[in-house]
C-alpha positions in Angstrom: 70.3 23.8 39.7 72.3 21.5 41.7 74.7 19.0 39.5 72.8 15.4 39.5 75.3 13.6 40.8 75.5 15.9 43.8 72.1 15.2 44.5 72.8 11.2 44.1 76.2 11.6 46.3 74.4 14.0 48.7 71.2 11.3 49.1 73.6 8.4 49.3 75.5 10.1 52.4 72.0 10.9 54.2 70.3 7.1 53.4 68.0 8.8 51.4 66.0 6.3 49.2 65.8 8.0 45.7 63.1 7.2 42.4 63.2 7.9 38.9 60.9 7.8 37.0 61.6 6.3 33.2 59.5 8.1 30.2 60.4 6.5 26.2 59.4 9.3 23.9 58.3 6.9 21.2 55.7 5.8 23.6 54.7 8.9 25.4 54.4 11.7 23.1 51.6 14.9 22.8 48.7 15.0 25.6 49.3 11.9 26.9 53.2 13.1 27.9 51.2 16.2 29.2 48.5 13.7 31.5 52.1 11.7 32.7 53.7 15.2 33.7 51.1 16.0 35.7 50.8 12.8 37.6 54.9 13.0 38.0 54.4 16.1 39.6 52.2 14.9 41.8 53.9 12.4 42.5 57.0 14.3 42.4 59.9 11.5 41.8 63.7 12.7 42.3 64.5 12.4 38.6 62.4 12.2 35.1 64.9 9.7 32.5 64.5 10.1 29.3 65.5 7.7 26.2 64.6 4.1 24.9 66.5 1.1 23.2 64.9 1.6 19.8 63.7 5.2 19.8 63.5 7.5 16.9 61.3 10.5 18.2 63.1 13.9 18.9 64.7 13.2 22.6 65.5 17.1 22.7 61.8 18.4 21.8 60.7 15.6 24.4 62.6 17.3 26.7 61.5 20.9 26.0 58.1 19.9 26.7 58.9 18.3 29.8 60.9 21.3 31.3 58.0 23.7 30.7 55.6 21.7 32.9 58.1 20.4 35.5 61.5 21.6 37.2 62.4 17.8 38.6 66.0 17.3 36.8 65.7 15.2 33.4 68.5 13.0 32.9 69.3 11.4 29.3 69.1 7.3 29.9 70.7 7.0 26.0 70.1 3.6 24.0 72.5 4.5 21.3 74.3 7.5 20.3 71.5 9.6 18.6 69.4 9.5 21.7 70.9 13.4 22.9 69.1 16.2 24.0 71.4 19.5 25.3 68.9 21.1 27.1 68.7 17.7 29.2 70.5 18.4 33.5 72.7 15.7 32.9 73.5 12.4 30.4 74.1 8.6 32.0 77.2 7.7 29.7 75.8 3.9 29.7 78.9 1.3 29.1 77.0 -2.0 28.9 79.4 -4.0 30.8 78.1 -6.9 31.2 78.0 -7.6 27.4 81.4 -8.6 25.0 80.1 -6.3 22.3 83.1 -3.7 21.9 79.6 -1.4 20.1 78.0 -1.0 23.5 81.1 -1.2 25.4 82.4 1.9 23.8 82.1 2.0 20.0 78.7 4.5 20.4 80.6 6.6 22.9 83.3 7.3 20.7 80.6 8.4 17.8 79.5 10.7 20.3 82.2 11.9 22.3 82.7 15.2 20.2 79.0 16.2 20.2 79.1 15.4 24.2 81.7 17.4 24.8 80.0 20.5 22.5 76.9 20.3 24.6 78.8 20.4 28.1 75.9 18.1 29.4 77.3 16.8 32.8 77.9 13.2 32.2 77.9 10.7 34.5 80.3 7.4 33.7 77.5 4.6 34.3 78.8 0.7 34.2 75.0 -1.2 32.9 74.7 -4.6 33.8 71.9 -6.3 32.1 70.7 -8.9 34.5 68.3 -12.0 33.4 64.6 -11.0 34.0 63.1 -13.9 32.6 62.5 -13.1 29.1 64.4 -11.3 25.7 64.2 -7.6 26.8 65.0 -4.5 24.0 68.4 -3.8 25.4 69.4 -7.9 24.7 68.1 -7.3 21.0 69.5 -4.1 20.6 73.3 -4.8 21.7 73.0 -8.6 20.8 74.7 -9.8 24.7 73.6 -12.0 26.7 72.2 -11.0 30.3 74.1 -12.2 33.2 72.2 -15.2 34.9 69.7 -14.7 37.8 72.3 -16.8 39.8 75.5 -15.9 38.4 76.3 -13.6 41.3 80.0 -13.8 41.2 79.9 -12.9 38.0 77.9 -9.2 38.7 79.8 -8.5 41.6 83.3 -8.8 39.5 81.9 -6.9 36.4 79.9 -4.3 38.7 83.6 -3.9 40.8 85.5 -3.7 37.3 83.0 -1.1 36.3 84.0 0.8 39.5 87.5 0.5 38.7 87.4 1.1 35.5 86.1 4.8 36.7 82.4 4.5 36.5 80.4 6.8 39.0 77.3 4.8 39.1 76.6 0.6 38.5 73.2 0.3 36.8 71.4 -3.5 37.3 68.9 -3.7 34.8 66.5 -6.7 34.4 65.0 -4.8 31.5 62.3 -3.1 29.9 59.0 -5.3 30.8 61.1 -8.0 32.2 59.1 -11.0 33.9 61.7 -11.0 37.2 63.2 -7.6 38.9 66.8 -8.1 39.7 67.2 -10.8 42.6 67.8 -9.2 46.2 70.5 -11.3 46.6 72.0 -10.3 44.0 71.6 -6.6 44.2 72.9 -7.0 48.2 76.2 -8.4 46.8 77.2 -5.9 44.3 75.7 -3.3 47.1 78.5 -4.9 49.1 81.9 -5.2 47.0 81.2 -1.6 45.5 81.7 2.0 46.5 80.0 3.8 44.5 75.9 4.6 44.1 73.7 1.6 42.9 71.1 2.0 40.8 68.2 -0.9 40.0 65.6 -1.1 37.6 63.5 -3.7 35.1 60.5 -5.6 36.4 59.5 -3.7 39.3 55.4 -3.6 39.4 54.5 -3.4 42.9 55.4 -1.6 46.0 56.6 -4.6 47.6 59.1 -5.0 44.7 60.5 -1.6 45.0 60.6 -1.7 48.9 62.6 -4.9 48.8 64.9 -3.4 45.8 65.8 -0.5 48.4 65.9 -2.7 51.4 68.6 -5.0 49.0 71.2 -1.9 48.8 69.7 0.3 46.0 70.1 3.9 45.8 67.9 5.0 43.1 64.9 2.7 42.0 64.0 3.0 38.0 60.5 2.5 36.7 59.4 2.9 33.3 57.7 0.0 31.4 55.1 -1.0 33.9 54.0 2.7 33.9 53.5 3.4 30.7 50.0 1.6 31.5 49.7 1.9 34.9 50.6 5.5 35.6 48.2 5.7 38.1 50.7 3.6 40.3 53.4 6.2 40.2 52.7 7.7 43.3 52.7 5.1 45.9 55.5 4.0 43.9 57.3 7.3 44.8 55.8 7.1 48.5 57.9 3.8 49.3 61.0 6.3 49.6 60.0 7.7 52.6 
């Protein structure tokens, strides 16, 4: 299979609009994992994520089951250090950024380096910006930082360029899980603009018109999770907005 970040770089190159598709094993477990597989392959999204803020369910048997009903690649979206699978195509080593807590930052990453390393995963270096989406996500619990403000675009445009600096291969703007608000456009245009490197966007996005305007902003790969963990049914004119 092709590397994952080939396939982002590749997309990126042609201005092709890609989706992933977020699945939290604690939520999505048995048949009902089985009825969301066949809808994604229906709908056939460019990437399954896998992971949660506060999960304790197997990510690795998660991801069995997946690859034995689909071949789109699975890519580990960690919340903590735990949250591995080997037998995932690739791993998004998050570095939450926009936060002060040195945890997050890279205190889990060091806990995990070795048994990264062991599973020769590729891993892609991913800056995370938590943006404010209107209400006290899992992520802001979990790592205990504060979002960056809806206005504050300065702000994300110096941490997302930092990030990029700092060697990170993607920038990830998340308004987080069941935020109220998606990412602002402006916003998402102005990091879009000071960065070279693929943008990815997620938290918040429930409608069509959301995700079209997210892509029209400047982002690469749209992420949906929370919103279809009840309305799954919604996944594939989600996916069709790509095209």
């Amino acid at each position: 299979m092709q590397k994952v970040f080939d396939i982002i770089t590749t997309a990126v190159s042609d201005k092709k609009r890609l989706f992933a598709v977020l699945i939290d094993p604690e939520k999505c477990v048995g048949t009902a994992l089985d009825k969301v597989i066949t809808i994604i392959n229906h709908a056939n999204p460019d990437f399954i994520f896998v992971g949660g803020s506060q999960l304790q369910q197997s990510v690795e048997k998660t991801i069995t089951h997946i690859k034995l009903l689909t071949k789109i690649p699975v890519v580990l979206f960690p919340g903590n250090r735990l949250q591995l699978g080997n037998n995932a195509d690739a791993l998004l080593l998050l570095s939450l950024i926009s936060g002060r807590n040195a945890e997050w930052l890279i205190g889990q990453h060091v806990k995990a380096a070795k048994a990264i390393q062991q599973s020769r995963l590729e891993t892609i270096s991913t800056g995370y910006l938590l943006i404010d989406g209107g209400n006290t996500t899992a992520v802001e619990r979990v790592s205990k930082t504060t979002p960056i403000h809806r206005d504050a675009i300065d702000e994300a445009v110096s941490t997302a360029l930092a990030g990029q600096l700092l060697g990170n291969k993607l920038i990830y703007l998340e308004a987080g899980s069941g935020a109220k608000n998606p990412v602002p456009t402006a916003l998402i245009k102005a990091v879009k603009a000071a960065i070279d490197i693929p943008l990815i966007v997620g938290g918040g996005l429930t409608s069509t018109d959301a995700i079209e305007q997210a892509y029209k902003a400047g982002a690469d790969i749209v992420v949906v999770g929370n919103y279809l963990e009840s309305h799954m049914e919604a996944l594939i004119p989600f996916c069709a907005v790509r095209n």
